[in-house]
C-alpha positions as CSV (number, residue, x, y, z in Angstrom):
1,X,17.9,9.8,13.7
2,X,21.2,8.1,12.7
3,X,22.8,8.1,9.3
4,X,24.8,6.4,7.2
5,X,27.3,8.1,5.3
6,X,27.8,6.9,1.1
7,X,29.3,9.0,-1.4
8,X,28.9,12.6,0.6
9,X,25.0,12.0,0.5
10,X,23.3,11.0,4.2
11,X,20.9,7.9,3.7
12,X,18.8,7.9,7.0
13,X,18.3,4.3,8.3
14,X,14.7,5.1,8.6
15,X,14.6,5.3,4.6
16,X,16.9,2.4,4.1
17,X,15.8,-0.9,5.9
18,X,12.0,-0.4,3.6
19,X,13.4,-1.6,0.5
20,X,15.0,-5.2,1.0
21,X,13.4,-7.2,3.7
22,X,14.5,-10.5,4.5
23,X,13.4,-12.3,7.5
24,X,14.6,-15.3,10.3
25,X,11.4,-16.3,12.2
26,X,12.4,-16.3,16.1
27,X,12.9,-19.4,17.7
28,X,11.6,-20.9,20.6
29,X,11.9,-24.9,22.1
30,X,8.3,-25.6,21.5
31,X,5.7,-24.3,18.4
32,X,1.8,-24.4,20.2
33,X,1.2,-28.0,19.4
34,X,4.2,-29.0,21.2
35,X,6.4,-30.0,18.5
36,X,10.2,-29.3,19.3
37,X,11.5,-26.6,16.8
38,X,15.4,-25.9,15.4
39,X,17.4,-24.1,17.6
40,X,19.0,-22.9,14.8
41,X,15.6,-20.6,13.0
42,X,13.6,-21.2,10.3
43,X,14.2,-19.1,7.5
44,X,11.3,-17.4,5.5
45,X,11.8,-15.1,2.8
46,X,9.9,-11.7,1.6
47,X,10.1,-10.1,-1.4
48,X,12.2,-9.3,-4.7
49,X,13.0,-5.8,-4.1
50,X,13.3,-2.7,-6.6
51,X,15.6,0.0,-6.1
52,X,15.9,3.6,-8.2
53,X,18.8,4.0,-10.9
54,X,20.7,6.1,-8.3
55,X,23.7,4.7,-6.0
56,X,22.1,4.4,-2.5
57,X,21.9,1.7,-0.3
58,X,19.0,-1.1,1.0
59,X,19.3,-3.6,3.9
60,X,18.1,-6.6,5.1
61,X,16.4,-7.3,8.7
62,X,17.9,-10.4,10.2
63,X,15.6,-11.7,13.1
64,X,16.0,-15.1,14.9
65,X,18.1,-16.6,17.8
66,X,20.3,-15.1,19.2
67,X,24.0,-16.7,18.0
68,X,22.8,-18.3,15.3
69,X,25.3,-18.0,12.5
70,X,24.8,-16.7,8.9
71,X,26.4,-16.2,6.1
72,X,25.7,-13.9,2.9
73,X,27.1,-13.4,-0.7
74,X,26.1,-11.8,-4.0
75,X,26.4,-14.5,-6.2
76,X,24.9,-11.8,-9.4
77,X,25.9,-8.3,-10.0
78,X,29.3,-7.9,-8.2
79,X,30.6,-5.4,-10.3
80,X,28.0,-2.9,-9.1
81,X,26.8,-3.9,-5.6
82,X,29.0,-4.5,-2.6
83,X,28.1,-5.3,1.3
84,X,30.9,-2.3,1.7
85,X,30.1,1.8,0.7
86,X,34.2,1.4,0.8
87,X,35.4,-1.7,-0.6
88,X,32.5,-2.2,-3.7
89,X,34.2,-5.5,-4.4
90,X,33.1,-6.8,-0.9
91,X,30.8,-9.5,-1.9
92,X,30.4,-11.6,0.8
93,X,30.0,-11.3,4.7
94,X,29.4,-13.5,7.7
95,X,27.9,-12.8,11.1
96,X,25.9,-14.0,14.1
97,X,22.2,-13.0,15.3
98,X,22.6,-10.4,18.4
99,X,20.1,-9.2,20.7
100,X,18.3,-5.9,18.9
101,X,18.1,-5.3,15.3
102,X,20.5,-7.1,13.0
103,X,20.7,-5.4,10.2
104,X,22.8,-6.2,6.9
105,X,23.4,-3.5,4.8
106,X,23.4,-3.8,0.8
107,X,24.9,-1.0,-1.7
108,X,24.6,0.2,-4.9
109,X,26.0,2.2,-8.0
110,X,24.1,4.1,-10.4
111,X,22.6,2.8,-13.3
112,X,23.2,4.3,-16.2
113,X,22.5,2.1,-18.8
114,X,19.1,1.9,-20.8
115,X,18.1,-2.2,-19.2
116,X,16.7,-2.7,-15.8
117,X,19.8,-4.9,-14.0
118,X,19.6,-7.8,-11.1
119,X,21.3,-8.2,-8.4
120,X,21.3,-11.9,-6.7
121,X,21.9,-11.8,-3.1
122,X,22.4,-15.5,-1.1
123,X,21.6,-16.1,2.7
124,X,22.1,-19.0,4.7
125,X,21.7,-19.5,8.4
126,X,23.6,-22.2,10.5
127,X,23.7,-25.4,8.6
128,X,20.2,-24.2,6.6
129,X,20.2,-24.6,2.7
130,X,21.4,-20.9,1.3
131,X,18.0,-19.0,-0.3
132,X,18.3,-16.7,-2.7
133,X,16.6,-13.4,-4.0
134,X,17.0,-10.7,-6.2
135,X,18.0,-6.6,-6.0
136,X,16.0,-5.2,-9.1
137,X,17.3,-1.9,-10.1
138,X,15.8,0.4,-12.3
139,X,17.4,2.5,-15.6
140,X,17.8,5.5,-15.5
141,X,15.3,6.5,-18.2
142,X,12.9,3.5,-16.6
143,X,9.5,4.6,-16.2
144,X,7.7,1.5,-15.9
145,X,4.1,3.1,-17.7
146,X,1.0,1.3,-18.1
147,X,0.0,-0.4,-21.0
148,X,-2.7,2.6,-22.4
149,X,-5.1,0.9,-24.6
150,X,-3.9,-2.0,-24.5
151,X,-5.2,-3.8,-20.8
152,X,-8.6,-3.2,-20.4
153,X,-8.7,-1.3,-16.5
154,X,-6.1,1.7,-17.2
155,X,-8.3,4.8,-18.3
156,X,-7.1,7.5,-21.2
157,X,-4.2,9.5,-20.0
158,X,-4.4,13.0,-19.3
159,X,-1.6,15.4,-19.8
160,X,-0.6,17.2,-16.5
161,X,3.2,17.9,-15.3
162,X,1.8,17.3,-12.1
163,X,1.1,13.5,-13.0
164,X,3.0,10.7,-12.7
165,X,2.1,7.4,-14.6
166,X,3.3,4.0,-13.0
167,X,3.0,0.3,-12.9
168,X,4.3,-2.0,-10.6
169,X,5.5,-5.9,-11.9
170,X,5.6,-9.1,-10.4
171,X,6.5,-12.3,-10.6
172,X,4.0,-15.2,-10.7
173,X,4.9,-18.7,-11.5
174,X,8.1,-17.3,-13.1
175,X,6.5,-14.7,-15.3
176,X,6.3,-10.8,-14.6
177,X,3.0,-10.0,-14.9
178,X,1.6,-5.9,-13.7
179,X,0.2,-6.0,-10.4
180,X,-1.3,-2.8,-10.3
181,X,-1.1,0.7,-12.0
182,X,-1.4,4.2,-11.0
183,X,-2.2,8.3,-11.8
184,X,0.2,9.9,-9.2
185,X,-0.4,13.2,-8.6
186,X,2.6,14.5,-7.0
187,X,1.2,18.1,-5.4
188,X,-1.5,15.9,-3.8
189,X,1.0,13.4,-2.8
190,X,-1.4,10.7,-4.0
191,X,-2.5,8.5,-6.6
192,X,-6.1,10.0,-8.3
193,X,-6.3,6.7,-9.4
194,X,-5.7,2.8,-9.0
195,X,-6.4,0.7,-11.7
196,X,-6.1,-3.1,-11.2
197,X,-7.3,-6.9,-12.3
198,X,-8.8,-9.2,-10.0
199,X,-8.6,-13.0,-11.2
200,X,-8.0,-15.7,-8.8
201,X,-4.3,-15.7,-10.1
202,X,-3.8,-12.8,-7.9
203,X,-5.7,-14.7,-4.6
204,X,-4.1,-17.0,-2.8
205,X,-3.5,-17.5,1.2
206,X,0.0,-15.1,2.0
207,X,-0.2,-13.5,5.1
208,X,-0.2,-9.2,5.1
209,X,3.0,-8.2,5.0
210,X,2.7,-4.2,6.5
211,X,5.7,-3.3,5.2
212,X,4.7,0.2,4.8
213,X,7.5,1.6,2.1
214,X,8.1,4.4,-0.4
215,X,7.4,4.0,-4.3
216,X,11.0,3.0,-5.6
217,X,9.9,4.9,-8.7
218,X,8.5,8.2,-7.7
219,X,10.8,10.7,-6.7
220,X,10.3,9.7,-2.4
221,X,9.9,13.9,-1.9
222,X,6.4,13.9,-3.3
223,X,5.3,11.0,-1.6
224,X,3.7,11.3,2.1
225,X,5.9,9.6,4.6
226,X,3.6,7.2,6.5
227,X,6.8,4.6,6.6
228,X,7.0,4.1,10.4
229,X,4.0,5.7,11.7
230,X,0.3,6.4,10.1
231,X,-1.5,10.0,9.3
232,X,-2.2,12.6,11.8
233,X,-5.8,12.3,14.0
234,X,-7.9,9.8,12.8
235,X,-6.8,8.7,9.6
236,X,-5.3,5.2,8.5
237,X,-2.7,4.7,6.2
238,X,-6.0,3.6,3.1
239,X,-4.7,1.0,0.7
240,X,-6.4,2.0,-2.7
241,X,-5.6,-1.2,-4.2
242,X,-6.4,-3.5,-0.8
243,X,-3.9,-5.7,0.0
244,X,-6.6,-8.6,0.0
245,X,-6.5,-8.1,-3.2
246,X,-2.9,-9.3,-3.6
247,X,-2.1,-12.1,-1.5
248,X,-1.0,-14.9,-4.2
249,X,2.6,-14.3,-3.5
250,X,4.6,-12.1,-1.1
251,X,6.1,-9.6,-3.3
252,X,2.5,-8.7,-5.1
253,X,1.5,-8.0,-1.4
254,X,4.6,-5.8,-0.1
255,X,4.0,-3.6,-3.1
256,X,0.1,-2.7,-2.2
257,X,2.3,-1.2,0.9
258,X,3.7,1.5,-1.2
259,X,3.1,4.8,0.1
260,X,1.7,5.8,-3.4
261,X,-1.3,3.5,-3.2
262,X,-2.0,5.1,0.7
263,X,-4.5,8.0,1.1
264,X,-5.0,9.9,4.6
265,X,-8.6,7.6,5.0
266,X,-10.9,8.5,8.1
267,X,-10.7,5.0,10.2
268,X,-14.2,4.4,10.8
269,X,-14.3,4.7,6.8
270,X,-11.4,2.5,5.8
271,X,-12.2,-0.4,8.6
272,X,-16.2,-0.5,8.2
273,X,-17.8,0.3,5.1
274,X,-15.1,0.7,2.8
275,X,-13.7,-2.8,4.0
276,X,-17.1,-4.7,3.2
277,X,-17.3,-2.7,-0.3
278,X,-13.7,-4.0,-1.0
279,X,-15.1,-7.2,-0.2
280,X,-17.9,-7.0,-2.2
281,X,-15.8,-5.8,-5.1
282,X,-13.5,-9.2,-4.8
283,X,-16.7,-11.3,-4.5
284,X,-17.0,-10.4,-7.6
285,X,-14.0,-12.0,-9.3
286,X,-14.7,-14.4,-12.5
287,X,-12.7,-16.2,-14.9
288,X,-12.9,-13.7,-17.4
289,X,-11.3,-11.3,-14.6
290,X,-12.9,-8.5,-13.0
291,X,-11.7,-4.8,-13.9
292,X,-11.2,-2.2,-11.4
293,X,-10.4,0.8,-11.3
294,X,-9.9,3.1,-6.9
295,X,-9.4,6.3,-7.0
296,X,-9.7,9.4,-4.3
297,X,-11.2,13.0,-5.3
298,X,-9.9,15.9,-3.9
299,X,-13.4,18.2,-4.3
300,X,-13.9,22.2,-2.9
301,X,-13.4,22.2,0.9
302,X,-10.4,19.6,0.7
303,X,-8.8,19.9,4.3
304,X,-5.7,18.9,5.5
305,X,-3.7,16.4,7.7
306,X,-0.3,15.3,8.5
307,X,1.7,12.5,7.8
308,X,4.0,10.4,9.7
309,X,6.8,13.0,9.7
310,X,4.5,15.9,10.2
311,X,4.2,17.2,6.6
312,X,1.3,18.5,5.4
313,X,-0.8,16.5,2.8
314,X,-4.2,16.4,1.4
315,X,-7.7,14.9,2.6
316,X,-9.8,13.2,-0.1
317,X,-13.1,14.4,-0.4
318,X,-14.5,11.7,-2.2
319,X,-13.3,7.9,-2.8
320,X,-14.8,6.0,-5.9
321,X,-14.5,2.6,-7.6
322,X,-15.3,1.7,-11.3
323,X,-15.9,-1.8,-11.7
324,X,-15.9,-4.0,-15.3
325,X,-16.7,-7.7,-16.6
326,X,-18.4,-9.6,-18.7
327,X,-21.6,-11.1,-17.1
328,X,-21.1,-14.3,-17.6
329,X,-17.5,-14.2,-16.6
330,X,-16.4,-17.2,-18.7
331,X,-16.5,-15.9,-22.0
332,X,-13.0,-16.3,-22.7
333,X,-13.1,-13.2,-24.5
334,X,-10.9,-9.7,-24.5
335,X,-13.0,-7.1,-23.6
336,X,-12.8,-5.7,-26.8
337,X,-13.9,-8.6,-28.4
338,X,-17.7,-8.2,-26.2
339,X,-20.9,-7.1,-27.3
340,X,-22.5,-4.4,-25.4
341,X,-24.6,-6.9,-24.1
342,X,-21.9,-9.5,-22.9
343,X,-20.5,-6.7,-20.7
344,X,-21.3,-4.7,-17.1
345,X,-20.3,-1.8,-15.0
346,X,-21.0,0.2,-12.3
347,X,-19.6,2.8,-10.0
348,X,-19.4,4.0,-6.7
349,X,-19.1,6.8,-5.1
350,X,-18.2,7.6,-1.8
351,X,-18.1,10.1,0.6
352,X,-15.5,10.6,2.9
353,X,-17.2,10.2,6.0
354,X,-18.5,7.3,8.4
355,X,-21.3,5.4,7.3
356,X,-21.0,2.9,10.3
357,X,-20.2,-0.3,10.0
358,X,-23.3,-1.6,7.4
359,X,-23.2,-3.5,4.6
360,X,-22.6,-1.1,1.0
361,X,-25.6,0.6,0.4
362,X,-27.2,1.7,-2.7
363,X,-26.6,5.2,-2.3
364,X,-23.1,4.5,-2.9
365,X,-23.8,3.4,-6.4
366,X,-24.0,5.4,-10.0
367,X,-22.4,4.2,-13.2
368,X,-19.2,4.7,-14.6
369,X,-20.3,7.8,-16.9
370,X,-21.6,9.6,-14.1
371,X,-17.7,9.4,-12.2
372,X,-16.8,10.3,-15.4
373,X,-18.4,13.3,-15.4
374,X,-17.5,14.0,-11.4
375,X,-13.5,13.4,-12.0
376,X,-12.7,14.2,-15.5
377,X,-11.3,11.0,-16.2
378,X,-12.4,8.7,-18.9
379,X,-12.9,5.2,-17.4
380,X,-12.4,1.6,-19.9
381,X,-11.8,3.2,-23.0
382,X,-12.3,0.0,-25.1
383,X,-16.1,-0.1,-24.0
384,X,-19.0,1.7,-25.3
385,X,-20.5,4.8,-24.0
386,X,-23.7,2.3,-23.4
387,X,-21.7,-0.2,-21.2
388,X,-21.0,2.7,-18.8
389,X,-24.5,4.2,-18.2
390,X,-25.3,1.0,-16.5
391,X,-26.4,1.8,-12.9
392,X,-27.8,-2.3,-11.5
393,X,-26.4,-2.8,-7.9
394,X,-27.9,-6.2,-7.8
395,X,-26.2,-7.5,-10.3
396,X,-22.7,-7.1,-8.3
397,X,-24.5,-8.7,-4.8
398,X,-25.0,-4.6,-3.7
399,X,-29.2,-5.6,-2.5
């Protein structure tokens, strides 16, 4: 393992390259229809990253050709971040693509203050127009909690000192909109649940990033460390929130890679079954949105696993979904503002096993009450007790 050195505290590389990623496609004389390509790279670009309140350090991948030239500056935010741990007024550097990993490092000073502050960091290869994106970090009283009450998927809070509440943001067409949020609990090293919209907003055609990272806001000791390589025997590295589910833009995608939205998930589970009922589940999207709720269950007889480092984390028991919309979906109503009758659920409830690779069946589903009753938590808060007794798995394509 090597380290970097900044301010007396060791950053391991490992932990440092997952939070900025910026990319230079490779290069070659010919694409596959036989069109000539620049020697020089084509540039693409990832995500608008978010970094903790603390000093620390991030860096960017540069991949492409080997001597092509670039050239990078921080055009916002100077006064705190620096391409130097020694010289923090360092704001610009050049290079040239090597053989390897090309790595250019970005540092940081602690924020203090009660705002959220950005960081704009420009990149231009060879003779390429410069692109620009942005270092989000954090306060240092920044929580980032879901809206309780207020959106209609996050269930009632529970008070527990082991439990973390988070949301992530995003931006979409130049708004920040939440992209997902989450019950962390930090002895299980997991999120008990996921809770999410589904609207075509949040669709689109962006390729899977698998940029497996740590959550830049829970403390990274409590999280498992499936950064480089998946869970021990045969478990994948689960999304609870799929990353299907997120492919509108790049940076809504990278952040379904968080290590808090991963589970130790048996693989004939996550890639059969569980993959058509996530299907199923986004089938189901309308343009009133669709309201869902993941979430993993840690019952009696819980076993265990390691993760990527070898640490010792939990086995679900059970996985579940809670799904809500109205039936029509185009009311164009909050789903406060429905009747009992303009509105339906269902849950599902799954064990954490192989059920081969079949279509969901209907032994998977119950309603939302009966989860309820299984995990303690109270699911859509703004509907009736009614609205989640509904059990109709025809209704959501489930025959």
């Amino acid at each position: 393992m090597i380290f970097i050195s900044k301010n007396k505290v060791s950053i391991p590389i490992s932990l440092c390259i997952i939070a900025l990623i910026l990319c230079i496609s490779a290069c070659s004389n010919n694409d596959s229809n036989g069109g000539d390509l620049s020697q020089s790279g084509e540039a693409y670009w990832k995500i608008s990253s978010t970094v903790k309140s603390a000093s620390g350090s991030s860096a960017i991948i540069i991949t492409g050709t080997p001597g092509t030239i670039w050239n990078a500056e921080i055009t916002e935010g100077t006064t705190w971040c620096s391409f130097s741990s020694n010289d923090l007024t360092l704001s610009s550097k050049s290079g040239e693509i090597k053989e390897g990993l090309n790595i250019l490092y970005v540092y940081y000073n602690s924020n203090t203050s009660k705002e959220q502050r950005i960081a704009k960091i420009s990149l231009q290869f060879a003779d390429q127009a410069a692109k620009v994106f942005d270092l989000v970090q954090l306060s240092e009283s920044q929580q980032n909690l879901p809206a309780f009450k207020l959106w209609a998927e996050i269930p009632a809070p529970k008070e527990n000192t082991s439990y973390q509440y988070v949301t992530h943001y995003a931006l979409l067409n130049d708004k920040t909109i939440r992209n997902y949020s989450i019950c962390f609990d930090k002895t299980k090293k997991a999120a008990l649940w996921v809770a999410y919209p589904i609207h075509s907003a949040y669709l689109g055609s962006v390729k899977r990033t698998d940029r497996w990272a740590f959550d830049p806001i829970i403390p990274q000791s409590y999280q498992a460390d499936c950064t480089i390589r998946s869970y021990g025997g045969s478990y994948d590295r689960g999304h609870q929130l799929p990353s299907a589910d997120r492919d509108a833009t790049d940076e809504m995608n990278a952040q379904t890679f968080y290590m808090s939205n991963m589970t130790p998930q048996l693989n004939r589970l996550n890639q059969d079954m569980w993959a058509k009922l996530e299907a199923k589940v986004r089938a189901n999207n309308c343009s009133d949105t669709l309201y869902v709720v993941t979430g993993a269950y840690f019952g009696a007889g819980a076993t265990t696993t390691t993760d990527g480092a070898k640490n010792t984390v939990p086995v679900p028991t059970n996985y579940f979904k809670v799904l809500l919309r109205t039936k029509s979906g185009k009311t164009g109503k909050n789903i406060k503002d429905c009747s009992d009758s303009e509105l339906i659920s269902i849950g599902f409830w799954v064990d954490h096993k192989s059920y081969g690779n079949i279509e969901p069946p209907k032994s998977i589903c119950t309603s939302v009450a009966d989860i309820e009753s299984k995990t303690g938590f109270t699911f859509f808060p703004q509907v009736s007790s009614s609205v989640k007794q509904q059990n109709n798995p025809s209704q959501w394509g489930i025959n």
